[in-house]
C-alpha positions in Angstrom: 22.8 -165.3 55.8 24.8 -162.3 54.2 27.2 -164.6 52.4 24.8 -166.2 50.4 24.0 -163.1 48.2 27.6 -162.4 47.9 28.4 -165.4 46.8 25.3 -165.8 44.0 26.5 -162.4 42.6 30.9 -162.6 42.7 33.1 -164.8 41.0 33.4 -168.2 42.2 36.7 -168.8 41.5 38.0 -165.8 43.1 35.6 -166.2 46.1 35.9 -169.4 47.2 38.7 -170.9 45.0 40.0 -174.6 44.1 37.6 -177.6 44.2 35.6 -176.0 46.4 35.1 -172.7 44.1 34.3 -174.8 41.0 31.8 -177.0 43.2 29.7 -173.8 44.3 29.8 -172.4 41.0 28.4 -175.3 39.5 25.7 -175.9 42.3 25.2 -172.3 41.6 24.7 -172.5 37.9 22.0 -175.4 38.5 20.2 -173.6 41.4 19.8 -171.2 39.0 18.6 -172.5 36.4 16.3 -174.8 38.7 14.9 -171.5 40.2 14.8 -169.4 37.7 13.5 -165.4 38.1 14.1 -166.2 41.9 16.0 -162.7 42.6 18.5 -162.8 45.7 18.7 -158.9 47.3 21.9 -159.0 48.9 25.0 -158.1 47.0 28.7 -156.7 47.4 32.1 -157.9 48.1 32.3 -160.4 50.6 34.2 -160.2 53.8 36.6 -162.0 55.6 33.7 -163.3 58.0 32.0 -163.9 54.6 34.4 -165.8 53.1 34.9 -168.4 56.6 31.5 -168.9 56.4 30.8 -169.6 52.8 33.8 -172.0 52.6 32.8 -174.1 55.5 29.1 -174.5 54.1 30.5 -175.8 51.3 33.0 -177.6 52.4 30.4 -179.7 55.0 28.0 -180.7 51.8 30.6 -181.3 49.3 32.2 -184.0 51.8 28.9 -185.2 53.1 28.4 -186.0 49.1 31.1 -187.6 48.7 31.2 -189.1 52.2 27.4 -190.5 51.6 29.0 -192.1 47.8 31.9 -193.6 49.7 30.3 -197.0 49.9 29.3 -197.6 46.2 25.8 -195.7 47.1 24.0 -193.3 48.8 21.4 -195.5 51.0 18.2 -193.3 52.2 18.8 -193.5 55.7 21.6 -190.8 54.0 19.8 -189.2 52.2 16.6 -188.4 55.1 20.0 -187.3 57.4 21.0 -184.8 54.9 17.5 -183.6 54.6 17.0 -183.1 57.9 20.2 -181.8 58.7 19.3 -179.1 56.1 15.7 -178.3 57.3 17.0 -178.4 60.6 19.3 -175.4 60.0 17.8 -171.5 60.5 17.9 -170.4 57.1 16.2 -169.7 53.9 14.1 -172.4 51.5 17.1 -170.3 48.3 19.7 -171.4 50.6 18.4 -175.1 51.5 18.4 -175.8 47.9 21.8 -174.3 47.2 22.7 -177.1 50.1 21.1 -179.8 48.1 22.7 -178.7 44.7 26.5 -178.5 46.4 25.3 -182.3 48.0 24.4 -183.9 44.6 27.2 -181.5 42.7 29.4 -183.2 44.9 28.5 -186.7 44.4 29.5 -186.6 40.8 32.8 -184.3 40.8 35.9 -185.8 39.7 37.3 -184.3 43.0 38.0 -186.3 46.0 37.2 -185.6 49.0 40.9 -185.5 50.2 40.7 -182.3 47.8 38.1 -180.7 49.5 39.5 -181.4 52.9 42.5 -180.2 52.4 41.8 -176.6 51.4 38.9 -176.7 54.4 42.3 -177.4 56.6 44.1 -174.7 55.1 41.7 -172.1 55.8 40.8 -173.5 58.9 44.5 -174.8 60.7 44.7 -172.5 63.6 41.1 -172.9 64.7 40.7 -176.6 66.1 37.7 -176.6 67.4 36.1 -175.6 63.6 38.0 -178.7 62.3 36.9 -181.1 65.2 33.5 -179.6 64.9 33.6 -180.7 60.9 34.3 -184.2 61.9 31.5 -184.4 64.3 28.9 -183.5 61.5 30.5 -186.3 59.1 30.6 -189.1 62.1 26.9 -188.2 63.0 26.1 -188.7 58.9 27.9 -192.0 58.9 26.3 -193.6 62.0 22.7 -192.7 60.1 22.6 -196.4 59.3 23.4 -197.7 62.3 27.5 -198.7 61.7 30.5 -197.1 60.3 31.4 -198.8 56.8 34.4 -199.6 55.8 35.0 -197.2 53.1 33.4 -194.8 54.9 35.8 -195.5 57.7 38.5 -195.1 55.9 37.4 -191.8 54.3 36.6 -190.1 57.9 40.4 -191.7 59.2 41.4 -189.5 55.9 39.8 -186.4 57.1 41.4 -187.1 60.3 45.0 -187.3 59.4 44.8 -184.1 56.6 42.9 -181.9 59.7 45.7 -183.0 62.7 43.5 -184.6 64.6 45.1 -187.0 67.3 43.9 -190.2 67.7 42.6 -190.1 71.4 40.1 -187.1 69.9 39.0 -188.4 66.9 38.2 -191.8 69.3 36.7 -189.9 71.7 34.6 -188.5 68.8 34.1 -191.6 67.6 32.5 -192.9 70.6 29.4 -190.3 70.3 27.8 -192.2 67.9 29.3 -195.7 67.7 28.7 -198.1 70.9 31.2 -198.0 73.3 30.8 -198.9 76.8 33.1 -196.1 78.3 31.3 -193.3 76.0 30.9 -190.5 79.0 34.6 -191.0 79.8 35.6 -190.6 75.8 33.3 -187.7 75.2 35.6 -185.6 77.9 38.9 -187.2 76.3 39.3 -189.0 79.3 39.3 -192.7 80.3 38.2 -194.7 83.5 41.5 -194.4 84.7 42.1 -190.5 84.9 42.1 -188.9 87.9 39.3 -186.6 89.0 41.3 -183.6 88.6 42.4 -184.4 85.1 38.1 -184.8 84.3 37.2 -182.0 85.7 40.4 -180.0 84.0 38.8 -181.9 80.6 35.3 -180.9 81.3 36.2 -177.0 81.7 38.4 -176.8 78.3 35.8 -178.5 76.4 32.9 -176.6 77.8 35.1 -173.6 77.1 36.1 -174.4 73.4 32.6 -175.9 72.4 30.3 -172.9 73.9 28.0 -172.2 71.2 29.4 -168.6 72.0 32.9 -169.4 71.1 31.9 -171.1 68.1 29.9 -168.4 67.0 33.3 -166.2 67.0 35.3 -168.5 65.2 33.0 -167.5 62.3 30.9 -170.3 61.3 27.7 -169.7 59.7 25.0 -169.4 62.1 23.1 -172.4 60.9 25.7 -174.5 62.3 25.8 -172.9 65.7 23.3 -175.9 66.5 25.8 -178.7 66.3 28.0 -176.7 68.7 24.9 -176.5 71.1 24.1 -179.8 70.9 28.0 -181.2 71.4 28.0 -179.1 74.2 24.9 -180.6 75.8 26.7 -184.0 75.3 29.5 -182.9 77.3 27.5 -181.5 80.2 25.6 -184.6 80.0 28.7 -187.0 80.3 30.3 -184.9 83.1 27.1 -185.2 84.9 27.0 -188.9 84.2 31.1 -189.1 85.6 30.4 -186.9 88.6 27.7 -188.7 89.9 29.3 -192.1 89.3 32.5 -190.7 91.7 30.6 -188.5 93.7 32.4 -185.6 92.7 
């Protein structure tokens, strides 16, 4: 990804800035020594594009450190979803390292993750989808082990009130990972009691704002273009599951 190099050779306090600029810098600095003589060919000043791309890689595995900490520890179940999460993802052995580093750099910063939320939402206010999209890669890290911890609750309920989220999405969210028997219904923001109209109204605005094409333009990096796919597979899923319980 072209914002990797970029960001290896600038400043990281004038690339990225605030917690989230010293966090890279010092993943950087201990990728680098880690991998030393490992050369990186791109180079130049980073874009705009750049810049939105960079700032929500880091973003995800700085919070996903501290979210995976918010316990007391970081259980392996955690850990193997952070793993695979990053071997999942199209890219680069260099840059699935630099993941790790931001992950365990993150764990240990004196930063909260309120801090690194909050300048996520301040680069990223106009485009909901990007925010809701963040909070469905922290709620799919938190169900790992099978329930929603307290402390972890409470961190993610954070993350919902700095990003704007309202309640009936973040619920609905929610509801993707932890039991609930009305989860089709939640996944298009709806409940048992809406009309078919409003579903099918529901159903079209989410398969238009989660289309791994529209996610793609909001300027994520491309290895995340896979949690957009697979949310919008949920969706089609659930409206299947709705339309064939009312015949629609």
């Amino acid at each position: 990804m072209g914002w990797f190099g970029k960001l290896a050779f600038g400043s990281m306090g004038m690339f990225l800035g605030g917690p989230l600029g010293a966090i890279a810098g010092a993943a950087l600095g201990h990728y680098f020594i880690d991998k030393k003589g490992m050369q990186i060919s791109e180079t130049g000043k980073p874009g705009r594009l750049e810049r939105t791309q960079a700032a929500y890689f880091v973003s995800i595995f700085s919070i996903l450190g501290k979210l995976a900490k918010a316990d007391g520890m970081v259980s392996r179940d955690e850990i193997s979803v952070v793993n695979e999460l990053i071997l999942n993802m199209n890219m680069p052995e260099q840059e699935r390292q630099f993941a790790r580093q931001i992950f365990n750099e993150a764990k240990i910063s004196p930063y909260s993750i309120d801090d690194f939320a909050m300048q996520f939402y301040q680069a990223n206010h106009q485009r909901p989808t990007v925010l809701i999209s963040f909070l469905d890669v922290l709620l799919r890290l938190a169900a790992s082990d099978g329930t929603l911890h307290p402390e972890e609750k409470k961190v993610i309920n954070r993350i919902k009130v700095i990003f704007h989220v309202s309640d009936q999405q973040f619920n609905n969210l929610k509801a993707v990972y932890f039991k609930d028997n009305d989860k089709y219904y939640r996944v298009l923001n709806c409940t048992p009691q809406c009309t078919n109209e409003e579903i099918k109204t529901n159903y079209k605005k989410l398969v238009k704002d989660f289309h791994p094409d529209k996610i793609i333009s909001k300027g994520l990096p491309e290895e995340f273009v896979q949690f957009a796919t697979n949310r919008f597979q949920e969706i089609q899923e659930a409206y299947e599951s709705v339309r064939r319980e009312r015949g629609l």
